[in-house]
Backbone as CSV, one residue per row, in Angstrom:
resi,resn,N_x,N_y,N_z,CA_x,CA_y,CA_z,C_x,C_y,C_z
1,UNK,-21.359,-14.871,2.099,-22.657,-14.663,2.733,-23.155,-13.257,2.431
2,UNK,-24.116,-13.240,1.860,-25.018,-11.844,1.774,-25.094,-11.274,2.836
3,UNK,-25.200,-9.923,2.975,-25.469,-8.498,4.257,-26.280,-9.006,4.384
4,UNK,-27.646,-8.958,3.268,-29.043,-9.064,3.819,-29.967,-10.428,3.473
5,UNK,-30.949,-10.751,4.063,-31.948,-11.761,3.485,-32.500,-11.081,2.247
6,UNK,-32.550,-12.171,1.362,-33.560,-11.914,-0.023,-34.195,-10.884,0.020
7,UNK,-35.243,-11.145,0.355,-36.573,-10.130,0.759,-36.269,-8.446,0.972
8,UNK,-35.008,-8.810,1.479,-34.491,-7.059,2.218,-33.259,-6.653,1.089
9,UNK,-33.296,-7.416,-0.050,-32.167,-6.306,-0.624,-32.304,-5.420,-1.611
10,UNK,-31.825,-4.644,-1.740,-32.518,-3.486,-2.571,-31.505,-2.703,-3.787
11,UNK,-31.661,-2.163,-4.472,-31.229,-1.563,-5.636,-30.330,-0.346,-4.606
12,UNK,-28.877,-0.650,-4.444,-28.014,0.494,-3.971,-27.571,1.110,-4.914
13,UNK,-27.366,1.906,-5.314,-26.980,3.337,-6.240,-25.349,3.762,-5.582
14,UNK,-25.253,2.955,-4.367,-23.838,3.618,-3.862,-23.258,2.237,-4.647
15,UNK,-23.405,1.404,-4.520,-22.483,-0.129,-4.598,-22.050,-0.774,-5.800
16,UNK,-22.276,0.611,-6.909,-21.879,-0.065,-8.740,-20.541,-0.897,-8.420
17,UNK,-19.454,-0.617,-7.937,-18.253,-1.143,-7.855,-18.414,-2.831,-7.434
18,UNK,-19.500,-3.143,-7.292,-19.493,-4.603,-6.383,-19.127,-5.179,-7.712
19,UNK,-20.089,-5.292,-8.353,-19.179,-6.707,-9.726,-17.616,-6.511,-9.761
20,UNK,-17.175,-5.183,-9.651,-15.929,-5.199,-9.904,-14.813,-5.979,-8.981
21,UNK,-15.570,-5.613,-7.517,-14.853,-5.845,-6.393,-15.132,-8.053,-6.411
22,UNK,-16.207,-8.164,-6.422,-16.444,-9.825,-6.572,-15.274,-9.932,-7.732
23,UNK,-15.062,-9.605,-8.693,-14.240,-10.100,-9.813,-12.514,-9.869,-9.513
24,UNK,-12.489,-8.929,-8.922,-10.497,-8.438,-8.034,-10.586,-9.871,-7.088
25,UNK,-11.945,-9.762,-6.202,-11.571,-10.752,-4.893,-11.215,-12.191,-5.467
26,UNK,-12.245,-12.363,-6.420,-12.112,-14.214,-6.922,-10.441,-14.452,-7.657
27,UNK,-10.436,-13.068,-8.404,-9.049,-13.255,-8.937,-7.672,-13.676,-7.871
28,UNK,-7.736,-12.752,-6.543,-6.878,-12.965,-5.631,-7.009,-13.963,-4.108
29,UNK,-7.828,-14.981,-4.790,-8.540,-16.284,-3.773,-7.630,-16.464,-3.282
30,UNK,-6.608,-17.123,-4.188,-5.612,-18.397,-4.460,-4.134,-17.491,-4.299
31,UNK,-4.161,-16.304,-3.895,-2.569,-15.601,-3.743,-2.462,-15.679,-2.152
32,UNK,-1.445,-14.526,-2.110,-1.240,-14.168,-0.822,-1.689,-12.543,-0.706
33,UNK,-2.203,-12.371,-1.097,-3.015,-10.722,-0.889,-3.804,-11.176,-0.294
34,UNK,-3.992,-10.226,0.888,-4.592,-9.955,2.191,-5.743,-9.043,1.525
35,UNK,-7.348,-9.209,2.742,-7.852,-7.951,2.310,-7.270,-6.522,3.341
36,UNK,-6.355,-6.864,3.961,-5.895,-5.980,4.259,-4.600,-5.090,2.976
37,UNK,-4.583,-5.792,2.199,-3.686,-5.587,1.099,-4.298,-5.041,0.199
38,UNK,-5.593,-5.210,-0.087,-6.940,-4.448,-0.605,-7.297,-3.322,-0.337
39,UNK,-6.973,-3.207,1.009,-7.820,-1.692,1.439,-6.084,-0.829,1.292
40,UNK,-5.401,-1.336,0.964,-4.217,-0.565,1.128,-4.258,-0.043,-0.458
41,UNK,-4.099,-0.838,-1.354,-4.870,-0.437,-2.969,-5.484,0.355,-3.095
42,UNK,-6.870,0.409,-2.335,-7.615,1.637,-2.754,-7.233,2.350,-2.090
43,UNK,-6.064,2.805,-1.382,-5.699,4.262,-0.824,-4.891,4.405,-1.620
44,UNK,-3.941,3.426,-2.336,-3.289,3.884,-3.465,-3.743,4.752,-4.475
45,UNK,-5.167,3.778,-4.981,-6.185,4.387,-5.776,-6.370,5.981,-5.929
46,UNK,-7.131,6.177,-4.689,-7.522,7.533,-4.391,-6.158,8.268,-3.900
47,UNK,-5.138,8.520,-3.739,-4.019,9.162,-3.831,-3.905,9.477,-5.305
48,UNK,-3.653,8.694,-6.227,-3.738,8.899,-7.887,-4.795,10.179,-8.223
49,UNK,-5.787,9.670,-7.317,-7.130,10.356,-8.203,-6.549,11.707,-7.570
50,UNK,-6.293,12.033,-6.743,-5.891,13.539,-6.070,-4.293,14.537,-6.737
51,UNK,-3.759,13.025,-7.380,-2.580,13.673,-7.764,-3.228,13.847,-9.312
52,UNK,-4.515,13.557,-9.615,-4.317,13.851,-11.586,-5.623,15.099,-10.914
53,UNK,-6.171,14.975,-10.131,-7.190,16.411,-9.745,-5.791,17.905,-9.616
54,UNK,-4.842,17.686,-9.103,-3.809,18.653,-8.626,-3.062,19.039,-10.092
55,UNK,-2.950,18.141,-10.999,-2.505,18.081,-12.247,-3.808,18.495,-13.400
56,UNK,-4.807,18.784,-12.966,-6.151,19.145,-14.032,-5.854,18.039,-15.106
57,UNK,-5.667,16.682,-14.524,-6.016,15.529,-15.745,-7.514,15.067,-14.700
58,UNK,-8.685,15.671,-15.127,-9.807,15.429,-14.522,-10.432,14.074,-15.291
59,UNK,-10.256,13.962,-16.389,-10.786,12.276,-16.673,-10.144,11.230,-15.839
60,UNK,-8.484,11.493,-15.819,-8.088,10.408,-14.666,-8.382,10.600,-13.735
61,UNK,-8.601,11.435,-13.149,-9.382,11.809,-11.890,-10.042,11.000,-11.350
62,UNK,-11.125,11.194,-12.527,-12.995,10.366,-12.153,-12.109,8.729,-12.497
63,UNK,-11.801,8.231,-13.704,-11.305,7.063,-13.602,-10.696,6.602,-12.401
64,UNK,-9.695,6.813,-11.535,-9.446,6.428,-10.105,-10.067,6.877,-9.234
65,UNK,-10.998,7.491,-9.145,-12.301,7.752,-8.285,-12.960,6.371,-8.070
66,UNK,-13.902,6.059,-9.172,-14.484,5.456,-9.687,-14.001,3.702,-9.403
67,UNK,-12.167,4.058,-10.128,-12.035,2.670,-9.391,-11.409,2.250,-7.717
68,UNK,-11.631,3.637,-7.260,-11.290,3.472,-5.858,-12.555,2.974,-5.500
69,UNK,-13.710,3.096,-5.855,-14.893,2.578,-5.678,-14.898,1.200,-5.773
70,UNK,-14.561,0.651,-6.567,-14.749,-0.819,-7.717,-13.296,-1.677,-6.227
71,UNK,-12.074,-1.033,-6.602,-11.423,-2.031,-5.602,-11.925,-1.896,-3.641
72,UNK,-12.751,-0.789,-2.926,-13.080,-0.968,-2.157,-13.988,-1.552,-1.447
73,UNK,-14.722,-2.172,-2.448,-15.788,-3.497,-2.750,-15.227,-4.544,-2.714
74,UNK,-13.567,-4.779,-2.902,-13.092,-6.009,-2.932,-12.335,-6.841,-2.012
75,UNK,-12.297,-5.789,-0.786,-11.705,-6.273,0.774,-12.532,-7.161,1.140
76,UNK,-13.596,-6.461,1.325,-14.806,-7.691,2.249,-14.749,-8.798,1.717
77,UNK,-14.950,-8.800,-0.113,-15.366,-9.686,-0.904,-14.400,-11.002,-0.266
78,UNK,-12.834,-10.223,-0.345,-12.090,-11.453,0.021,-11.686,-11.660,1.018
79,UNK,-11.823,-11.388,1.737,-12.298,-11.644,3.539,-13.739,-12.922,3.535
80,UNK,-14.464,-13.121,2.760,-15.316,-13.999,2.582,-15.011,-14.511,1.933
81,UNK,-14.335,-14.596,1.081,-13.913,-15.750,0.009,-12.821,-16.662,0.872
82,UNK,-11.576,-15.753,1.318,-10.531,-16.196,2.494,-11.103,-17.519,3.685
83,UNK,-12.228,-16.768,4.185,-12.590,-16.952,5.365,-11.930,-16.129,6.646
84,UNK,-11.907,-14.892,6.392,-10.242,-14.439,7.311,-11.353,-12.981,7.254
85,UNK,-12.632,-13.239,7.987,-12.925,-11.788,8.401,-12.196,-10.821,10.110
86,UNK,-11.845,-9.663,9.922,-11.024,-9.196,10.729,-12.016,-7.908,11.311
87,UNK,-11.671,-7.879,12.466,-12.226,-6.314,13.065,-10.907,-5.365,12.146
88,UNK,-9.940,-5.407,12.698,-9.064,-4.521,12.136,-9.040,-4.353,10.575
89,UNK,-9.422,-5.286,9.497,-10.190,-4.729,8.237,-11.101,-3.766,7.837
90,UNK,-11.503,-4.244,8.855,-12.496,-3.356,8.830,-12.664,-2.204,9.059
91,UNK,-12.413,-1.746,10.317,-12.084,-0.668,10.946,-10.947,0.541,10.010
92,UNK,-9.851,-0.397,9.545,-9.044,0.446,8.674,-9.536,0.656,7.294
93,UNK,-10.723,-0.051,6.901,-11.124,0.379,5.590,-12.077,1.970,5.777
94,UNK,-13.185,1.778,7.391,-13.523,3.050,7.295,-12.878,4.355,7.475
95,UNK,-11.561,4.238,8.279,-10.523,4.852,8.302,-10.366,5.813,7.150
96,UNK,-9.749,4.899,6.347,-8.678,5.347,5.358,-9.974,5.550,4.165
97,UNK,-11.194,5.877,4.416,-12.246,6.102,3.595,-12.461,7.413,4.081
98,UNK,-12.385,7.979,5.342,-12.829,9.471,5.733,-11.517,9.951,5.899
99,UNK,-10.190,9.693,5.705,-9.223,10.394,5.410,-9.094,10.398,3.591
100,UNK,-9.136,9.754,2.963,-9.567,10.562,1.553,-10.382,10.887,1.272
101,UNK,-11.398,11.233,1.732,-12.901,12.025,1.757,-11.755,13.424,2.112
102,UNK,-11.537,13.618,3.171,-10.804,15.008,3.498,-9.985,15.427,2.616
103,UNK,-8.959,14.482,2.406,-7.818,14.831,1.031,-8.193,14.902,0.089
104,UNK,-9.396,14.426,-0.695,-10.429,14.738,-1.976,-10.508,16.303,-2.261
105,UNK,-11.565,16.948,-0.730,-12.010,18.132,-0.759,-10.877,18.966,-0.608
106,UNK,-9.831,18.767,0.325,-8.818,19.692,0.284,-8.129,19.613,-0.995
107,UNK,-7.897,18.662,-1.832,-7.649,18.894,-3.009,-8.282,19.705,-3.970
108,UNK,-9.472,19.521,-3.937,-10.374,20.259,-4.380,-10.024,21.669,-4.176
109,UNK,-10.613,21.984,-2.779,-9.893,23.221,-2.130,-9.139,23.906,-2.813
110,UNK,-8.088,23.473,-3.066,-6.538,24.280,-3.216,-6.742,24.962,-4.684
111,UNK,-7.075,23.312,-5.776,-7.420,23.867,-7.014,-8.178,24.866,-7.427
112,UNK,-9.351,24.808,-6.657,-10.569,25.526,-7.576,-10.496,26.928,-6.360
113,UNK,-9.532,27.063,-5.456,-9.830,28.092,-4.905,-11.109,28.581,-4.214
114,UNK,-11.513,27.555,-3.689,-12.669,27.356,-2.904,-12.426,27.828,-1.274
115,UNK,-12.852,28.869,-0.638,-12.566,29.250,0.933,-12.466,28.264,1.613
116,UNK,-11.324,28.148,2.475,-11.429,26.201,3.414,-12.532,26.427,4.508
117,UNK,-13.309,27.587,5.048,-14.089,27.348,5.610,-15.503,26.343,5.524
118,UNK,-15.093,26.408,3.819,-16.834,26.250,3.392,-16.461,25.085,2.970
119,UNK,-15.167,24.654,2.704,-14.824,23.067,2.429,-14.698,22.110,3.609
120,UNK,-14.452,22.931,4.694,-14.272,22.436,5.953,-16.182,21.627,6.138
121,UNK,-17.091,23.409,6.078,-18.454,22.595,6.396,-18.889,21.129,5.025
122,UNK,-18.584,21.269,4.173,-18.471,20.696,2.947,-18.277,18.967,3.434
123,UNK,-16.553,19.110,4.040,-16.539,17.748,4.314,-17.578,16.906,5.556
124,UNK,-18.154,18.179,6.420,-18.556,17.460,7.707,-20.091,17.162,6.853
125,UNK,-20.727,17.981,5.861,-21.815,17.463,5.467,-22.000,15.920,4.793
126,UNK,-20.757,15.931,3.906,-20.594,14.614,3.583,-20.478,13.178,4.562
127,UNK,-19.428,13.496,5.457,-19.516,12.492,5.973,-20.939,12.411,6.984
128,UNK,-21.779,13.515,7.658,-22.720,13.186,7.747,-24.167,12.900,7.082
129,UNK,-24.072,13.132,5.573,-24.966,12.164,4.819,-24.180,10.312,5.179
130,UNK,-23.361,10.094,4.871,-22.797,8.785,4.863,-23.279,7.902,5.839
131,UNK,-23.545,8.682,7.299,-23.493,8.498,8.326,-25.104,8.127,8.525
132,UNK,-25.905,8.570,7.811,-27.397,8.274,7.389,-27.513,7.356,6.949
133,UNK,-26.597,6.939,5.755,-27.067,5.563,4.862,-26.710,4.792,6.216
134,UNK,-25.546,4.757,6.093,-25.053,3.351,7.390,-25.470,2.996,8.155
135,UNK,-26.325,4.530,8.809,-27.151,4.310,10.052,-28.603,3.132,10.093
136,UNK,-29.090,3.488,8.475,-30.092,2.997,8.297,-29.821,1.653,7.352
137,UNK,-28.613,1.523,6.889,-28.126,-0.143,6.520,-27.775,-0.908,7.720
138,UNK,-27.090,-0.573,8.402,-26.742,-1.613,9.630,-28.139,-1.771,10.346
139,UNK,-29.114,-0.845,10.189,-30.170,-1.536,10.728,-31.163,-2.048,10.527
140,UNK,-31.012,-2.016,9.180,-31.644,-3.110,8.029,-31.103,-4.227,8.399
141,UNK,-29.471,-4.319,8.449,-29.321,-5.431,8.378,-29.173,-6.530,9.685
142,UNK,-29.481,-5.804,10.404,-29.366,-6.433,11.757,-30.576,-6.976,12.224
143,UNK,-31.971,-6.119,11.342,-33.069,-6.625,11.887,-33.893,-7.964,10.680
144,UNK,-32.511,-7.939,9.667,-33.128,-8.926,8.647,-32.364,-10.405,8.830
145,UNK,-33.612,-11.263,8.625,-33.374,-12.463,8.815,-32.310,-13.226,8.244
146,UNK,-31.215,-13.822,8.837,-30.094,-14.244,8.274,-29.105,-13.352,8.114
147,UNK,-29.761,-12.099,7.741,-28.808,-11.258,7.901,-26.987,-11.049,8.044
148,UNK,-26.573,-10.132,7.385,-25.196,-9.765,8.292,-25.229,-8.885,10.231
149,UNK,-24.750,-9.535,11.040,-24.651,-8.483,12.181,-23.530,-8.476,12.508
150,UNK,-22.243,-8.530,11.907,-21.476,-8.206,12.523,-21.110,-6.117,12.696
151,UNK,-21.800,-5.471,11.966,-21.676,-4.312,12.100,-22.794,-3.915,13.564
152,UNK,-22.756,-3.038,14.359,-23.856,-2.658,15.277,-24.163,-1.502,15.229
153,UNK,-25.086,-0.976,15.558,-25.856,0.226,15.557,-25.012,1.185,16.035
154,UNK,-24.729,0.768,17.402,-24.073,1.770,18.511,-22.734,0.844,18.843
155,UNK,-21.334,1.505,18.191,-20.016,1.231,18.532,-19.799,1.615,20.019
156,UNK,-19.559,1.063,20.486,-19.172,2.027,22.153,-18.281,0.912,22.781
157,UNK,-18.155,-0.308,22.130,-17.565,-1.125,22.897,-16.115,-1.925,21.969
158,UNK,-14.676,-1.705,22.705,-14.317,-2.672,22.059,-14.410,-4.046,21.648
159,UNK,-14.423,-4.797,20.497,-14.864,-5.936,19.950,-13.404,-6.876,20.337
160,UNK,-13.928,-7.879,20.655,-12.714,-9.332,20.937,-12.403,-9.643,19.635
161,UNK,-10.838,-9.581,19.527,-10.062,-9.907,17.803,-10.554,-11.219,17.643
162,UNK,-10.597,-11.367,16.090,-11.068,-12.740,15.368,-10.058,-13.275,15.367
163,UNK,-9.749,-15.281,14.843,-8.838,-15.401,14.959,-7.629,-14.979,13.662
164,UNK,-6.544,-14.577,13.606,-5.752,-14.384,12.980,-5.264,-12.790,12.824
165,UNK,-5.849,-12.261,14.171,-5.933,-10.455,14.439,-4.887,-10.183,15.848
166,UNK,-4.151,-9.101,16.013,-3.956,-9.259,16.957,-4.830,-8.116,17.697
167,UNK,-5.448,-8.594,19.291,-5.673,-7.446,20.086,-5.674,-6.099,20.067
168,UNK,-4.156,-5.878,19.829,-3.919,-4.696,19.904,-4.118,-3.989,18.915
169,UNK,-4.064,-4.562,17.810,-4.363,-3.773,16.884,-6.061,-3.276,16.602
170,UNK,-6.871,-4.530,17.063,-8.059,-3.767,17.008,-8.096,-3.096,17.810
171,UNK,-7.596,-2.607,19.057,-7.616,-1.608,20.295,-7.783,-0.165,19.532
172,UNK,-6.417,0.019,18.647,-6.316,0.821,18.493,-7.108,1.203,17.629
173,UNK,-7.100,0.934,16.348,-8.196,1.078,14.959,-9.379,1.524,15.751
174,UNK,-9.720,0.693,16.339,-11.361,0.910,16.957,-11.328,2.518,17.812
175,UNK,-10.198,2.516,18.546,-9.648,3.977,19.218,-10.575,5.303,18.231
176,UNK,-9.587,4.643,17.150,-9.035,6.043,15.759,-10.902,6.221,15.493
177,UNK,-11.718,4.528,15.045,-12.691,5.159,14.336,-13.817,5.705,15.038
178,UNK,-13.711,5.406,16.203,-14.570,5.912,17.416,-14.519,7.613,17.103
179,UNK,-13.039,7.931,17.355,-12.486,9.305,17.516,-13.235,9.979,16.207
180,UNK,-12.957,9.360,14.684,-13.573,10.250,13.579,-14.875,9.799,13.359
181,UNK,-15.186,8.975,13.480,-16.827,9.268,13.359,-17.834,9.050,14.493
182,UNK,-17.347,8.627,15.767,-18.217,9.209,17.001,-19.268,10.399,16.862
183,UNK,-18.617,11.486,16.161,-19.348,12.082,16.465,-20.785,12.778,15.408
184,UNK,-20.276,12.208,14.618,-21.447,11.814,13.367,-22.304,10.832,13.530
185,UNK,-22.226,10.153,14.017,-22.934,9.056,14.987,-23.852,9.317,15.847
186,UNK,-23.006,10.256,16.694,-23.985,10.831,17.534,-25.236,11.901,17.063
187,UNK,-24.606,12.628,16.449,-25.475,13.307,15.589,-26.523,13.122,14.850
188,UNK,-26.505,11.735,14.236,-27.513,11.304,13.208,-28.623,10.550,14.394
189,UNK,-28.186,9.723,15.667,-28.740,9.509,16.752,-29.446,10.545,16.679
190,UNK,-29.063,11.509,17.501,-29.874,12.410,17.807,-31.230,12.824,17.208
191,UNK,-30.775,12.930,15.709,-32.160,13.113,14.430,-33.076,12.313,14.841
192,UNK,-32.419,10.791,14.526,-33.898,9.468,14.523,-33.260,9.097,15.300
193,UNK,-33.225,8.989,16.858,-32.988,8.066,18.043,-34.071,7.246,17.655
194,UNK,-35.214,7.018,17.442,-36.139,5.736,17.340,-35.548,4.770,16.432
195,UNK,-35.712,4.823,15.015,-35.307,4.651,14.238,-35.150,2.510,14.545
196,UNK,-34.053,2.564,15.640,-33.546,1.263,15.173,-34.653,0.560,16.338
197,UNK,-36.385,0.970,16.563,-37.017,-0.212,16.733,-38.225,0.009,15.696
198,UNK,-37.767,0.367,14.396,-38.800,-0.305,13.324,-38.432,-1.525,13.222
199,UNK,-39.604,-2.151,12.454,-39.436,-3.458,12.255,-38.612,-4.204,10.846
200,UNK,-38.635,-3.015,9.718,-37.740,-3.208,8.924,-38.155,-1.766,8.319
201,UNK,-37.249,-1.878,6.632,-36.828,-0.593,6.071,-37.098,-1.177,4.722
202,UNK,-38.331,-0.167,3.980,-38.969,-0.922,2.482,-37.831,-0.530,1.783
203,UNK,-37.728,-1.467,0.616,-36.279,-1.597,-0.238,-36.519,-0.277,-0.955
204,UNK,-37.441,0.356,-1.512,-37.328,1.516,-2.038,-37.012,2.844,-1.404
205,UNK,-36.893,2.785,0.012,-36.594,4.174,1.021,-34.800,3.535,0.848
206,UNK,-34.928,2.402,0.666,-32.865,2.421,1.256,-32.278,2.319,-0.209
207,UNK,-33.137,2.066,-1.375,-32.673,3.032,-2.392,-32.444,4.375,-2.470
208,UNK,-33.141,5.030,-2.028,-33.236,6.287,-2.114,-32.046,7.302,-1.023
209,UNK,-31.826,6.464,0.093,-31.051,6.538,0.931,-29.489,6.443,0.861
210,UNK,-29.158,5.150,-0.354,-28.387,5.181,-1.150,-27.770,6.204,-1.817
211,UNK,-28.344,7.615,-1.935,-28.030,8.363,-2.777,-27.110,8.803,-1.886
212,UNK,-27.148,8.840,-0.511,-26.240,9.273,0.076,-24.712,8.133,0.613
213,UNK,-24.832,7.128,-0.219,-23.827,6.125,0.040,-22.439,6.655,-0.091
214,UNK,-21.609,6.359,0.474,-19.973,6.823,-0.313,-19.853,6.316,-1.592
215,UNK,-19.901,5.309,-2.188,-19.731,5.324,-3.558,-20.484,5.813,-4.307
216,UNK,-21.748,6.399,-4.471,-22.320,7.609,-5.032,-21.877,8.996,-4.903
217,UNK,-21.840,9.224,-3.618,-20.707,10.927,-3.237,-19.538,10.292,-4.385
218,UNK,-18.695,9.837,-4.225,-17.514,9.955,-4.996,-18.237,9.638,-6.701
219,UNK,-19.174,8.961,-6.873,-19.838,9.313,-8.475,-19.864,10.238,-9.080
220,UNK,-20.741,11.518,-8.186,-20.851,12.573,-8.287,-19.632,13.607,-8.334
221,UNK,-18.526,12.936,-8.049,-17.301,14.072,-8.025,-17.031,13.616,-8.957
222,UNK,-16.705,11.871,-8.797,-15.742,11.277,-11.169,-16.403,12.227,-12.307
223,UNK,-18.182,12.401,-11.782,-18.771,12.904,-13.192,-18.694,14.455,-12.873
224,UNK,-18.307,15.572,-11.928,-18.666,16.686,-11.770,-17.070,17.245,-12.519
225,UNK,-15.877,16.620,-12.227,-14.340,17.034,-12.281,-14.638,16.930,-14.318
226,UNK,-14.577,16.078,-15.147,-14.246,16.063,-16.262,-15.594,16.864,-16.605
227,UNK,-16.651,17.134,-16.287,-17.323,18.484,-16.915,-17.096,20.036,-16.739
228,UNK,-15.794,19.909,-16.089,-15.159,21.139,-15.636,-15.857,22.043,-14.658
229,UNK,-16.735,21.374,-13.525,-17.379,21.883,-12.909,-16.956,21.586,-11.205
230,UNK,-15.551,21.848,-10.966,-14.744,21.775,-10.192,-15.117,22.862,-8.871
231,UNK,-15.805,24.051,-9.252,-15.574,24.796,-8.308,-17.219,24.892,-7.717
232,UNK,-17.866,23.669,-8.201,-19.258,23.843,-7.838,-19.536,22.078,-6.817
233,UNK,-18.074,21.668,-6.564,-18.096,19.746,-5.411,-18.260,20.562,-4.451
234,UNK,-17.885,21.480,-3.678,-17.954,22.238,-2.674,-19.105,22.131,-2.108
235,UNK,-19.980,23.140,-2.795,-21.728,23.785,-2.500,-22.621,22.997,-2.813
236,UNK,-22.363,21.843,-3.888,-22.953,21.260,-4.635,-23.748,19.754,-2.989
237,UNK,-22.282,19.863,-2.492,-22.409,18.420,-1.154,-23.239,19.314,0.015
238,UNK,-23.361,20.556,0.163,-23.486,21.581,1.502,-25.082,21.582,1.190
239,UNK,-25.363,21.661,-0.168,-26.848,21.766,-0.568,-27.623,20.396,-0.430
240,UNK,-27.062,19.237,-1.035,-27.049,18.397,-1.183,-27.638,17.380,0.216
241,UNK,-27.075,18.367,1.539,-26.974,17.680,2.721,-28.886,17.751,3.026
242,UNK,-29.527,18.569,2.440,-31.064,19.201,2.667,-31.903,17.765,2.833
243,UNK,-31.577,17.112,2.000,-32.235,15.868,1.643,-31.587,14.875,3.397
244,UNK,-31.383,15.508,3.793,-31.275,14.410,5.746,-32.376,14.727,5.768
245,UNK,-33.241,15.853,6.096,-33.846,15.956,6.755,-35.530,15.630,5.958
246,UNK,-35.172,15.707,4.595,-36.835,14.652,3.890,-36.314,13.444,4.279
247,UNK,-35.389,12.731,3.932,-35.005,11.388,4.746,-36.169,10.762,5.625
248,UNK,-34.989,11.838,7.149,-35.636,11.025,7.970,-36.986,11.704,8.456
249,UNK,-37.857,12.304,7.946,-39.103,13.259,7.820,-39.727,11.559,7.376
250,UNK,-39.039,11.393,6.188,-40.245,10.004,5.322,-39.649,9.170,6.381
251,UNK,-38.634,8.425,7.221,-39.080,7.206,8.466,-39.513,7.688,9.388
252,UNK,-39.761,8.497,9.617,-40.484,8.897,11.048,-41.649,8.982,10.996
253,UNK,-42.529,9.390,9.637,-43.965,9.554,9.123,-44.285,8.347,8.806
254,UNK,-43.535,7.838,7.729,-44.531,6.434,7.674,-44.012,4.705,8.248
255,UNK,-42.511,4.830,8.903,-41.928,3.923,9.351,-41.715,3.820,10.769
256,UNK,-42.313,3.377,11.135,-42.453,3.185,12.885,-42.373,2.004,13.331
């Protein structure tokens, strides 16, 4: 099932990895790989990419960047192919997505000798661009017809396990992702509290919005590391963050 109705889908710039991820999922229909076995891959993935960044093999770098991208497209995929969608998939895919976001930059960090203060603001800018797209995809997609809703605007509540989950485990997951991105959440609230009673979001603003997707941030690092421009992922995301605020300047002016 598609996120969105026809009408509402748009050219993402974060989501190149999807053919890849549809093509891993169809391959592993018919096994016993879990998409929980998926999201465990791409942490494999991105561990690689940090150990050839620590090693200055920066082409492998961006190559397991890139395909940490391509296999993290392929959980959901097979969670829908399965029929075996999970809160706790879920939850541990955004997880283990803002803990190598951190281990990225601190990698970064160490190499290029970058001050951890400024990698510290570095990572919180990133994950609050991210926190923009999502904000404004989940509410695309919640207000589009047919739509996906199982994501919601405002997390605040634990969700009842699907079948083949246990309880407790979404208890906790949901705990953890509350704890790391609560408060980026709140934050981007704060910007556009209106926001989620437009009536929809033109496909060319959530292109553009896209730029701030996680699989674009990590684009921008595969292609920044093999041009030897390592000590400029830092400032490059801190500057980068400027564009929140034309964002949500353009839904607040012409999207109401």
């Amino acid at each position: 099932m598609s996120k969105l109705a026809a009408q509402d889908k748009f050219l993402d710039l974060s989501d190149y990895g999807r053919p890849f991820g549809k093509l891993l999922a169809s391959s592993l229909k018919n096994t016993r790989f879990t998409p929980i076995h998926v999201t465990l891959l791409f942490g494999i993935a991105g561990l690689l990419a940090m150990y050839c960044i620590g090693y200055n093999h920066y082409n492998w770098a961006g190559f397991f960047i890139v395909l940490k991208s391509g296999i993290d497209a392929a959980d959901g995929e097979l969670a829908r192919l399965k029929n075996t969608p999970s809160y706790s998939g879920r939850y541990l895919d955004s997880v283990f997505d803002i803990i190598l976001n951190f281990l990225f930059l601190m990698t970064i960090c160490y190499i290029s000798q970058t001050p951890f203060w400024l990698t510290l603001i570095a990572f919180f800018c990133i994950q609050l661009q991210g926190t923009l797209y999502n904000y404004y995809y989940v509410i695309l997609r919640n207000k589009s017809v047919g739509g996906d809703t199982t994501s919601k605007v405002f997390e605040y509540k634990t969700p009842r396990a699907l079948p083949g989950e246990s309880q407790k485990s979404v208890d906790i997951l949901f705990k953890i992702y509350t704890v790391v991105y609560g408060g980026f959440d709140k934050i981007i609230h704060a910007m556009d509290s209106d926001a989620y009673r437009v009536k929809t979001l033109p496909n060319w603003f959530m292109t553009l919005v896209s730029l701030y997707g996680l699989g674009f941030q990590l684009l921008i690092i595969a292609v920044l590391l093999p041009l030897g421009q390592i000590e400029w992922i830092v400032p490059f995301f801190i500057i980068y963050s400027a564009l929140i605020l034309i964002l949500i300047g353009i839904r607040k002016t012409y999207f109401k």
